[in-house]
mmCIF file as gemmi writes it, N, C-alpha and C atoms, coordinates in Angstrom:
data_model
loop_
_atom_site.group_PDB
_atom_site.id
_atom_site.type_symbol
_atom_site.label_atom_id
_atom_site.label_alt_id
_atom_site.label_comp_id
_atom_site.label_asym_id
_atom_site.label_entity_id
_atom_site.label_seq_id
_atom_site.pdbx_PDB_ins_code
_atom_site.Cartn_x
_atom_site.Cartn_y
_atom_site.Cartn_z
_atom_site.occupancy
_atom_site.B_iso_or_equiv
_atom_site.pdbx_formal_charge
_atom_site.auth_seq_id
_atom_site.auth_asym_id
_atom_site.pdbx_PDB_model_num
ATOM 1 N N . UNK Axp A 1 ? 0.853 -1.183 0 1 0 ? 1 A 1
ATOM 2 C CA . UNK Axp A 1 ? 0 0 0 1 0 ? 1 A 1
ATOM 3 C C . UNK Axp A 1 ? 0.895 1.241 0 1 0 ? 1 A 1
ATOM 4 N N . UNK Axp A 2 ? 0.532 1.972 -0.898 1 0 ? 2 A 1
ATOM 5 C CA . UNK Axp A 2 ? 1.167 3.181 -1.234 1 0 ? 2 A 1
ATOM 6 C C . UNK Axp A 2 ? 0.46 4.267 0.133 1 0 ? 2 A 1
ATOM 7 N N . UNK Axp A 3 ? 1.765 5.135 0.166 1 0 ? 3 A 1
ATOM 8 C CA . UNK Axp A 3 ? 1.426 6.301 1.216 1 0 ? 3 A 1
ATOM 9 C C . UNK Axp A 3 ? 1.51 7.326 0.39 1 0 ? 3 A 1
ATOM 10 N N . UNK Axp A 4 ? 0.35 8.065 0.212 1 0 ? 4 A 1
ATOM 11 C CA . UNK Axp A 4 ? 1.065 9.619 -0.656 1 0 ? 4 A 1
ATOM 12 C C . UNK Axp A 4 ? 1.004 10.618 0.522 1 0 ? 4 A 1
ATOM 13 N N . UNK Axp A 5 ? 2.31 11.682 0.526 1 0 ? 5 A 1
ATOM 14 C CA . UNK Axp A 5 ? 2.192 12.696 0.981 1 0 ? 5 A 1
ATOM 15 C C . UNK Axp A 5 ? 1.756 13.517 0.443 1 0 ? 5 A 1
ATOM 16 N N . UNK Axp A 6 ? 1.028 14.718 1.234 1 0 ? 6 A 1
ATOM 17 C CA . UNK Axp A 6 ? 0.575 15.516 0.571 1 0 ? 6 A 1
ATOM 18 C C . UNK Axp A 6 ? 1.204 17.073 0.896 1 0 ? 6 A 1
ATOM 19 N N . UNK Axp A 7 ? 1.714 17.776 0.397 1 0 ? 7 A 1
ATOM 20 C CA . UNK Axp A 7 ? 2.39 19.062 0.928 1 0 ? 7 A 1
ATOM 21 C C . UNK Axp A 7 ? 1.461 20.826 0.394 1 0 ? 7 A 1
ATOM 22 N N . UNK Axp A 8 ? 0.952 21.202 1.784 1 0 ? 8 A 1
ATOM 23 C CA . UNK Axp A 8 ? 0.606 22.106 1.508 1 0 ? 8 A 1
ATOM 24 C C . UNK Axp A 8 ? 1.791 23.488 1.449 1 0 ? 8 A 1
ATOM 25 N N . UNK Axp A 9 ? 1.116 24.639 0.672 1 0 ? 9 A 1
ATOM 26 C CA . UNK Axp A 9 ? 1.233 25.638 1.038 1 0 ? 9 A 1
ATOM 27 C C . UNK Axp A 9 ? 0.882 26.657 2.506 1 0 ? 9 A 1
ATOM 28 N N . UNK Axp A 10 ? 2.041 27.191 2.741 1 0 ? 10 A 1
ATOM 29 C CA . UNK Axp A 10 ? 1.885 27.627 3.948 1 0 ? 10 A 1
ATOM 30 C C . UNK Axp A 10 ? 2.096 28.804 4.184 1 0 ? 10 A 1
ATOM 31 N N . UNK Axp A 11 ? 0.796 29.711 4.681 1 0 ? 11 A 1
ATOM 32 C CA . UNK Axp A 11 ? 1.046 31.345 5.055 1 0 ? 11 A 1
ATOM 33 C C . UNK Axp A 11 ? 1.098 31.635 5.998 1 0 ? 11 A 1
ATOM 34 N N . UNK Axp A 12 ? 1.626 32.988 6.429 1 0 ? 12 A 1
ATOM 35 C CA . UNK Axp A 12 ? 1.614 33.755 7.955 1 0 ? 12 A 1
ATOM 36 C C . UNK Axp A 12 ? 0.53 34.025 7.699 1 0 ? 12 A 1
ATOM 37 N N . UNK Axp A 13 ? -0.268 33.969 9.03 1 0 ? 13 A 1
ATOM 38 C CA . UNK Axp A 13 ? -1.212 35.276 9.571 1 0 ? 13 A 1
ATOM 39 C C . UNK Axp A 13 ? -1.163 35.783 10.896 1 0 ? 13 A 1
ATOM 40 N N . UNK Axp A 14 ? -1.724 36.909 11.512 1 0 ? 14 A 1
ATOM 41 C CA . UNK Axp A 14 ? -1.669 36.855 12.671 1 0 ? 14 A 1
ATOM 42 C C . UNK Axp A 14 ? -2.763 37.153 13.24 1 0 ? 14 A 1
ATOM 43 N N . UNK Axp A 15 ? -3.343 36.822 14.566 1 0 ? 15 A 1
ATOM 44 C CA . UNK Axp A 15 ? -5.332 36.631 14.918 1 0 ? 15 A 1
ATOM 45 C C . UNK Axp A 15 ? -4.757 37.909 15.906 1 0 ? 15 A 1
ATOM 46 N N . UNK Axp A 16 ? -5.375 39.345 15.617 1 0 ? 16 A 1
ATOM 47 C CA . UNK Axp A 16 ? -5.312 40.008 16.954 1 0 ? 16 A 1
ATOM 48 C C . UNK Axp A 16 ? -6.017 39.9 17.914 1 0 ? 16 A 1
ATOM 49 N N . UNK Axp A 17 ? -5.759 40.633 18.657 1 0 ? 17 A 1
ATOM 50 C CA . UNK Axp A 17 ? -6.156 40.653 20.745 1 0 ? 17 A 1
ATOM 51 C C . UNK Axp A 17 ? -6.842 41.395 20.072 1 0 ? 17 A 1
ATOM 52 N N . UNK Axp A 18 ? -8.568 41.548 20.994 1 0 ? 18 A 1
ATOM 53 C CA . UNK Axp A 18 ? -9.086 42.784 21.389 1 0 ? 18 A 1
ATOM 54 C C . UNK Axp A 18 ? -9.33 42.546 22.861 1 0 ? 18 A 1
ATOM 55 N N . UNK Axp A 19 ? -10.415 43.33 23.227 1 0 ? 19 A 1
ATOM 56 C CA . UNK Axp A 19 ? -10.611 43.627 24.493 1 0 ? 19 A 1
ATOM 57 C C . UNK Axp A 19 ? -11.343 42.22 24.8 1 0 ? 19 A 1
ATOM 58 N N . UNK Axp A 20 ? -12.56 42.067 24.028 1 0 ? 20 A 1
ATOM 59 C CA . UNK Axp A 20 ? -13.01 40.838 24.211 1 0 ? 20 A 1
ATOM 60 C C . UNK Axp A 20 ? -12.853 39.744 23.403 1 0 ? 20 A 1
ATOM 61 N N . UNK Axp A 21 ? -11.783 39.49 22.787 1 0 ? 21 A 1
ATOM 62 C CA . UNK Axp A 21 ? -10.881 38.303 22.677 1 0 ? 21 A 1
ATOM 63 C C . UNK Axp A 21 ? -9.927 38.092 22.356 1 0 ? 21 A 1
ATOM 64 N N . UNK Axp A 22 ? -9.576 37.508 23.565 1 0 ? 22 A 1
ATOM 65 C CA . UNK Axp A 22 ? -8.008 37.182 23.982 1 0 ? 22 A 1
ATOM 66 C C . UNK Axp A 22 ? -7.547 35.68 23.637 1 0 ? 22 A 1
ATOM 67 N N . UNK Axp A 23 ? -8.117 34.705 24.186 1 0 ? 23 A 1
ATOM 68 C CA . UNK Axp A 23 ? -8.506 33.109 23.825 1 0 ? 23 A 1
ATOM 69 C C . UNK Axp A 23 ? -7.601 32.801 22.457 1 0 ? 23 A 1
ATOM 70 N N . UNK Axp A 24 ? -6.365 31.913 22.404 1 0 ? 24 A 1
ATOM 71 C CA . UNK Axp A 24 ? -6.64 31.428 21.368 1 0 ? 24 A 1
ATOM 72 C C . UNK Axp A 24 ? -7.303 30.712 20.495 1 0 ? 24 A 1
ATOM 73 N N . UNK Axp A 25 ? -7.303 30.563 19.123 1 0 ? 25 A 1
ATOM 74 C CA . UNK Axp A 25 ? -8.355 29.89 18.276 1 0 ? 25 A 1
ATOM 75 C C . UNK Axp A 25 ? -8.261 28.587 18.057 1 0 ? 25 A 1
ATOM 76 N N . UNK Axp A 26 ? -9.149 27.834 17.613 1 0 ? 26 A 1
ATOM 77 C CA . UNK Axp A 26 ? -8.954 26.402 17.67 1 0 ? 26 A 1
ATOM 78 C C . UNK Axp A 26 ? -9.418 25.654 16.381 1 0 ? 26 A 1
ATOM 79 N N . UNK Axp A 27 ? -8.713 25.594 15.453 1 0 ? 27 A 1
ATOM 80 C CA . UNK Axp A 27 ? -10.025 24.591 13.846 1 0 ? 27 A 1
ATOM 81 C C . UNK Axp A 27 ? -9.15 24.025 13.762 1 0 ? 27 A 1
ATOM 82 N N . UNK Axp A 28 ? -10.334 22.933 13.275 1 0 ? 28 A 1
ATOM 83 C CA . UNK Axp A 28 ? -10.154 21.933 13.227 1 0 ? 28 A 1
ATOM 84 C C . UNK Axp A 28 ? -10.374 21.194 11.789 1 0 ? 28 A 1
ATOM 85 N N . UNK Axp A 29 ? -9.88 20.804 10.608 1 0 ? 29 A 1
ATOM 86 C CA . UNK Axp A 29 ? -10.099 20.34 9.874 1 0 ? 29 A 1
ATOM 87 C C . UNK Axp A 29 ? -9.795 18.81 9.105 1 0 ? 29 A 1
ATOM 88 N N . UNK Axp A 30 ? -10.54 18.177 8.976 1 0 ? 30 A 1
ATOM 89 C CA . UNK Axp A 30 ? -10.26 16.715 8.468 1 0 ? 30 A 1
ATOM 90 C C . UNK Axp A 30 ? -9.79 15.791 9.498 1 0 ? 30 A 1
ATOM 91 N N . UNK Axp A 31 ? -10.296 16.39 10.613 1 0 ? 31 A 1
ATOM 92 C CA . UNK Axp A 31 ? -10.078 15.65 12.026 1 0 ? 31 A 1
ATOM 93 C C . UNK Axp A 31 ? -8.558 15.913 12.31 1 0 ? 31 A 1
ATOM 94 N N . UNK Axp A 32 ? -7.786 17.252 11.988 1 0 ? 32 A 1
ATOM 95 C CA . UNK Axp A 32 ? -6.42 17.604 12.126 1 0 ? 32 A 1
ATOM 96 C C . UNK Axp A 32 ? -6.431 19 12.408 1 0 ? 32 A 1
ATOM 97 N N . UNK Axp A 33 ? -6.108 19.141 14.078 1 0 ? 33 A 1
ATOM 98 C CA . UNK Axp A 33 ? -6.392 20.11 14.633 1 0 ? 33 A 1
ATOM 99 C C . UNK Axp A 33 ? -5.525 21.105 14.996 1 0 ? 33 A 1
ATOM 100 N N . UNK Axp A 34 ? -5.35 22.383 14.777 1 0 ? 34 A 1
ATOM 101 C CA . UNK Axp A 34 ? -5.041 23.834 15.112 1 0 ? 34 A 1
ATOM 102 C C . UNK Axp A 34 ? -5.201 24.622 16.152 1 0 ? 34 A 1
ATOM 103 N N . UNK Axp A 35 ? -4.108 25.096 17.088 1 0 ? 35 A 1
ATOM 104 C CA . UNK Axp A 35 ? -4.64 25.799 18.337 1 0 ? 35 A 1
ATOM 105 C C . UNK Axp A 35 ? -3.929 26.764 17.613 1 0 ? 35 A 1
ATOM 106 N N . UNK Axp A 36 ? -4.338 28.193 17.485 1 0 ? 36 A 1
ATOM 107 C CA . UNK Axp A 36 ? -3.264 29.318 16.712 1 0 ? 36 A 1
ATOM 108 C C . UNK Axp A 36 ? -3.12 30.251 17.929 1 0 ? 36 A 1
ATOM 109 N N . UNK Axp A 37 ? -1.982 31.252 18.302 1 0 ? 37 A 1
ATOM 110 C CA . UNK Axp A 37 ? -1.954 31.612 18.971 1 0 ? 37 A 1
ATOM 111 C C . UNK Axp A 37 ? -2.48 33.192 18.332 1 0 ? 37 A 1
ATOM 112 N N . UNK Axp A 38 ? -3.39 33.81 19.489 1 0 ? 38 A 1
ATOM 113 C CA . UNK Axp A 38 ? -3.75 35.421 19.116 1 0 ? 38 A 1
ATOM 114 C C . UNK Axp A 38 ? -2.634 36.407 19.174 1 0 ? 38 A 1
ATOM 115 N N . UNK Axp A 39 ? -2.111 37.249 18.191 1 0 ? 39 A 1
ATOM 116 C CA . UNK Axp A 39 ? -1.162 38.636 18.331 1 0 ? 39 A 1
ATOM 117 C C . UNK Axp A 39 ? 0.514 37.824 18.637 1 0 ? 39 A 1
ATOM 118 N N . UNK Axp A 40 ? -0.026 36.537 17.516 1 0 ? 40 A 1
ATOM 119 C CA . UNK Axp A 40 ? 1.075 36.253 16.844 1 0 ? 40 A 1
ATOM 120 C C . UNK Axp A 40 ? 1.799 35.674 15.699 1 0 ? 40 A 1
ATOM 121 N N . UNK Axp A 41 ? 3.007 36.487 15.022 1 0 ? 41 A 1
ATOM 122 C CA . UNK Axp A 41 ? 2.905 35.778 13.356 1 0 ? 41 A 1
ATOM 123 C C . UNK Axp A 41 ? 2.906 34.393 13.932 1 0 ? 41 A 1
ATOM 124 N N . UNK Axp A 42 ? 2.491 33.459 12.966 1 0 ? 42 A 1
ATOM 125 C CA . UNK Axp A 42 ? 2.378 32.209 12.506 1 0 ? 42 A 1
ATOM 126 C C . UNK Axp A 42 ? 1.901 31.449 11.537 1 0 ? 42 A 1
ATOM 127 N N . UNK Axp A 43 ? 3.129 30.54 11.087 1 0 ? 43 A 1
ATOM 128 C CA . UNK Axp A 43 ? 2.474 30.034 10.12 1 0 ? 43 A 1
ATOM 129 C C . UNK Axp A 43 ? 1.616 28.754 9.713 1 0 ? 43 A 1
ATOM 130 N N . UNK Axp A 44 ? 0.174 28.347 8.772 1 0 ? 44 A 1
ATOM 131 C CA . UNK Axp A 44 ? -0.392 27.378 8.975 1 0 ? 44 A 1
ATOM 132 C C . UNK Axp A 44 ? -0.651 27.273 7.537 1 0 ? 44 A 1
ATOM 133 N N . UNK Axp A 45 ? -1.438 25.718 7.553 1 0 ? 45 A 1
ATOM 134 C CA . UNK Axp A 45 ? -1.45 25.587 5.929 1 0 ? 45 A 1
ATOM 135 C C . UNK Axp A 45 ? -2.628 26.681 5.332 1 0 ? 45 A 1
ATOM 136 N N . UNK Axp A 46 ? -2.647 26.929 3.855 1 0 ? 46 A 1
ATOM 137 C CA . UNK Axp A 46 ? -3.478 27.615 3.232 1 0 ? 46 A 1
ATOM 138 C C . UNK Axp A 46 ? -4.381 27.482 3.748 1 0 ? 46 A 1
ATOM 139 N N . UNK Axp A 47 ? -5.654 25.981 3.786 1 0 ? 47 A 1
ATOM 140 C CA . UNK Axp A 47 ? -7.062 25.627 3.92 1 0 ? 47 A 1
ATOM 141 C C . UNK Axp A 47 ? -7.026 26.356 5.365 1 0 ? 47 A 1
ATOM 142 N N . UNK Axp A 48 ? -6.403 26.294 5.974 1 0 ? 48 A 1
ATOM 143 C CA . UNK Axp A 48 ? -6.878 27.169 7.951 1 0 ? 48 A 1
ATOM 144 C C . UNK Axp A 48 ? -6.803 27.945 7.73 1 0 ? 48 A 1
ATOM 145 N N . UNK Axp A 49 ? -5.701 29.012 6.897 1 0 ? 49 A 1
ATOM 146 C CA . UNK Axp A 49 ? -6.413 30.593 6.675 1 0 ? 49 A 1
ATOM 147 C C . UNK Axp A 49 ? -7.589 31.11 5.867 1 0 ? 49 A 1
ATOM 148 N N . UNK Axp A 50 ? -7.758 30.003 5.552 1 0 ? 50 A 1
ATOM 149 C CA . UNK Axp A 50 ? -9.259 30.087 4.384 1 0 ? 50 A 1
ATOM 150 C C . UNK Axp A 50 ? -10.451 30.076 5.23 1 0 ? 50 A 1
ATOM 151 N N . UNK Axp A 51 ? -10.164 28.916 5.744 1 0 ? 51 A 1
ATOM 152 C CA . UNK Axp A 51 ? -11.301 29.06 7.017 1 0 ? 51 A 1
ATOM 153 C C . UNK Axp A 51 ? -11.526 29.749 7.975 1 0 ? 51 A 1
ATOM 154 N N . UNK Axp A 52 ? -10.594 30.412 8.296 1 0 ? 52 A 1
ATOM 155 C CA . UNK Axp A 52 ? -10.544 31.575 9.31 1 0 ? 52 A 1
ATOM 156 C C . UNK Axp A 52 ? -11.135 33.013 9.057 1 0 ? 52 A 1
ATOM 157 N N . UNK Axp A 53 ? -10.986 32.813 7.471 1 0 ? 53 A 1
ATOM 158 C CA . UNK Axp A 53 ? -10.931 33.788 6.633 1 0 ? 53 A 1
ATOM 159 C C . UNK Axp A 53 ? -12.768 33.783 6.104 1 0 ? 53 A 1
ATOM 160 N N . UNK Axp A 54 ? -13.031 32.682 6.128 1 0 ? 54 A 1
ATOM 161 C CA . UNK Axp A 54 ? -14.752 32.566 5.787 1 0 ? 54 A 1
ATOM 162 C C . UNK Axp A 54 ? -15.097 32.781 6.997 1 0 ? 54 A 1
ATOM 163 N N . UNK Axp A 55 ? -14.856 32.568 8.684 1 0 ? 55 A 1
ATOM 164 C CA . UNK Axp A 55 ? -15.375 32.774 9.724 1 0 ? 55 A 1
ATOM 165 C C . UNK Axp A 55 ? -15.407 34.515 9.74 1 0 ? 55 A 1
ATOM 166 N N . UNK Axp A 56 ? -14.834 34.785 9.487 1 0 ? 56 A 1
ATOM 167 C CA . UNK Axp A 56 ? -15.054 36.251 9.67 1 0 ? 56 A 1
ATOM 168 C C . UNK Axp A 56 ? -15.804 37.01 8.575 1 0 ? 56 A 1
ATOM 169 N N . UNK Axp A 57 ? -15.948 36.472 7.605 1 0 ? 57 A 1
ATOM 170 C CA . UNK Axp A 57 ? -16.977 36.979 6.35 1 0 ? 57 A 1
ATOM 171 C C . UNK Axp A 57 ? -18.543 36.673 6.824 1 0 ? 57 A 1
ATOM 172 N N . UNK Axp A 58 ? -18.366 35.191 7.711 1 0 ? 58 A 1
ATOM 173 C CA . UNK Axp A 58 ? -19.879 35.01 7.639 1 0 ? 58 A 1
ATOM 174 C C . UNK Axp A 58 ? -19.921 35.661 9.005 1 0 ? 58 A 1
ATOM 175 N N . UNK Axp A 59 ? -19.308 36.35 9.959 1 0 ? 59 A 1
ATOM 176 C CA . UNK Axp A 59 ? -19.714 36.819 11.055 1 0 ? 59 A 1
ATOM 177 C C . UNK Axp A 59 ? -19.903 38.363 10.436 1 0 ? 59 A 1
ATOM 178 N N . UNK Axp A 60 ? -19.144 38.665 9.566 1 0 ? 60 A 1
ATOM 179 C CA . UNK Axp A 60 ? -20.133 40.083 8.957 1 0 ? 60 A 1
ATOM 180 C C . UNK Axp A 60 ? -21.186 40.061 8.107 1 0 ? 60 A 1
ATOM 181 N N . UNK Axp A 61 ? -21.171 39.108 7.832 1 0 ? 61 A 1
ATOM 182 C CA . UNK Axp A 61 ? -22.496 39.101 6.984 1 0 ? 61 A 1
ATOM 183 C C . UNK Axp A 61 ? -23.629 38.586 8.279 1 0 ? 61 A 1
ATOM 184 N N . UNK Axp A 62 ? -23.511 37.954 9.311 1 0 ? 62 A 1
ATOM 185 C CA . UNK Axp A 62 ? -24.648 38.056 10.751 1 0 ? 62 A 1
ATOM 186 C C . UNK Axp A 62 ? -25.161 38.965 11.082 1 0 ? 62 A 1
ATOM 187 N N . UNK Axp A 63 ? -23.519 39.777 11.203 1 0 ? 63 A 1
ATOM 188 C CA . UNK Axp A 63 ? -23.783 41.113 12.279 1 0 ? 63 A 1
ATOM 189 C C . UNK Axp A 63 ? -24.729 42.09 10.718 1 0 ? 63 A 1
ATOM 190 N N . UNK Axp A 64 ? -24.458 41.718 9.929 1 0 ? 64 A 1
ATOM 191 C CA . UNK Axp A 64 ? -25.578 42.97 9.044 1 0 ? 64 A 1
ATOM 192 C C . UNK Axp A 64 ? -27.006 42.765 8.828 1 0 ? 64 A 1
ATOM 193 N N . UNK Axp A 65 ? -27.12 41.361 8.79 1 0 ? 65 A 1
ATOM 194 C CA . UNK Axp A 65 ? -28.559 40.611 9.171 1 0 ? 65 A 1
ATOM 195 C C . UNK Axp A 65 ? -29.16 40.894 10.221 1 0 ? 65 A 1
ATOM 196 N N . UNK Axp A 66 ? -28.337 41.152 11.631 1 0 ? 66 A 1
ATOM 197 C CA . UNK Axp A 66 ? -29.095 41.162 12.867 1 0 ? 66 A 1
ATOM 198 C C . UNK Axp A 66 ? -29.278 42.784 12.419 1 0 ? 66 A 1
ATOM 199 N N . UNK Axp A 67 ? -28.135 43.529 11.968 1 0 ? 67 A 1
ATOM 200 C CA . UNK Axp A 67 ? -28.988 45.154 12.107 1 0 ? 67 A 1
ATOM 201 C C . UNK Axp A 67 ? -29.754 45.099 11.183 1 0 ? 67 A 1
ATOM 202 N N . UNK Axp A 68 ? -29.545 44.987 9.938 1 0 ? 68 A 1
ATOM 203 C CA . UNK Axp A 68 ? -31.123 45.289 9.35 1 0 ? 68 A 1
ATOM 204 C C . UNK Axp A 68 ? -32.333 44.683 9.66 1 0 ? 68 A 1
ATOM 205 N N . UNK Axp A 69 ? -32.441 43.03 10.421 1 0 ? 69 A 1
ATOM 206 C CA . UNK Axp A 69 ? -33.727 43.015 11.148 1 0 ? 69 A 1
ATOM 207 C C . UNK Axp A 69 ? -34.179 43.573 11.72 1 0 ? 69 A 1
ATOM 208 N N . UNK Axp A 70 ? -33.213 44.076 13.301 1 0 ? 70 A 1
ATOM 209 C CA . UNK Axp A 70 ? -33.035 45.162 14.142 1 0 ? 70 A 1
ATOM 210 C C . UNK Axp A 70 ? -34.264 46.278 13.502 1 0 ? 70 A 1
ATOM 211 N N . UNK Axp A 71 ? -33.583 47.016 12.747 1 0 ? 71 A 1
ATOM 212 C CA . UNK Axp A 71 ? -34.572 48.119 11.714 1 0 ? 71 A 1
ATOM 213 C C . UNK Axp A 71 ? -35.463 48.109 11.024 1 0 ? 71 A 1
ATOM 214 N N . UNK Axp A 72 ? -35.799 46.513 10.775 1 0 ? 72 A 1
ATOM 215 C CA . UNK Axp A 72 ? -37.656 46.42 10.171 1 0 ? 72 A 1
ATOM 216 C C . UNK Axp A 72 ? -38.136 46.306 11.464 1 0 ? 72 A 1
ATOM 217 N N . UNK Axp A 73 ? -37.925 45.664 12.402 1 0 ? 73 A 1
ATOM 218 C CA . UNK Axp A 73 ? -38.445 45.542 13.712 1 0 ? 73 A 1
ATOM 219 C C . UNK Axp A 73 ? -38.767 47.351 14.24 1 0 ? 73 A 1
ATOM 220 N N . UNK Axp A 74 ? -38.02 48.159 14.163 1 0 ? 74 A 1
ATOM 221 C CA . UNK Axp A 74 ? -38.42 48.905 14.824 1 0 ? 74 A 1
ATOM 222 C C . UNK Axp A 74 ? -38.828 49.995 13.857 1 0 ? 74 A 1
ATOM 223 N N . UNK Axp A 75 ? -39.207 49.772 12.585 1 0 ? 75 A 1
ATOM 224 C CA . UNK Axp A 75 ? -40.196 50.523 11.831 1 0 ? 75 A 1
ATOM 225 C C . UNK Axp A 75 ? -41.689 49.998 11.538 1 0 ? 75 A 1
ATOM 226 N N . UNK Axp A 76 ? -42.058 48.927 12.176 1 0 ? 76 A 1
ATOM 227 C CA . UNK Axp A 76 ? -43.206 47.94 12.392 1 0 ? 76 A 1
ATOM 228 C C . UNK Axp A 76 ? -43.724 48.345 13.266 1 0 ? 76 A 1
């Protein structure tokens, strides 16, 4: 039985501190898991900055959903 390796590409990013979060991050993909540290370079494969990178797209696209409900609600 053949083993293939597989070699990703690998970028820096870095997760900043705010006030309310400090915590490092944790994904997990293909059952191969990531603790990244916050407000520091590091580097991980492409697919975890991708995903990190959709977590924060779909948390702005929430936060614009909850305000514009927010604002039919209170023109009703």
């Amino acid at each position: 039985m053949a083993t293939q390796k597989t070699e990703q590409n690998m970028v820096t990013i870095k997760i900043p501190i705010s006030r309310t979060e400090k915590d490092d991050v944790y994904v997990v993909i293909n059952g191969k898991s990531y603790l990244i540290k916050r407000g520091v370079e590091v580097e991980v494969p492409e697919n975890v900055a991708k995903v990190l990178q959709r977590k924060e797209k779909m948390l702005e696209l929430a936060m614009e959903y909850e305000a514009s409900a927010s604002q039919n609600l209170i023109k009703e």
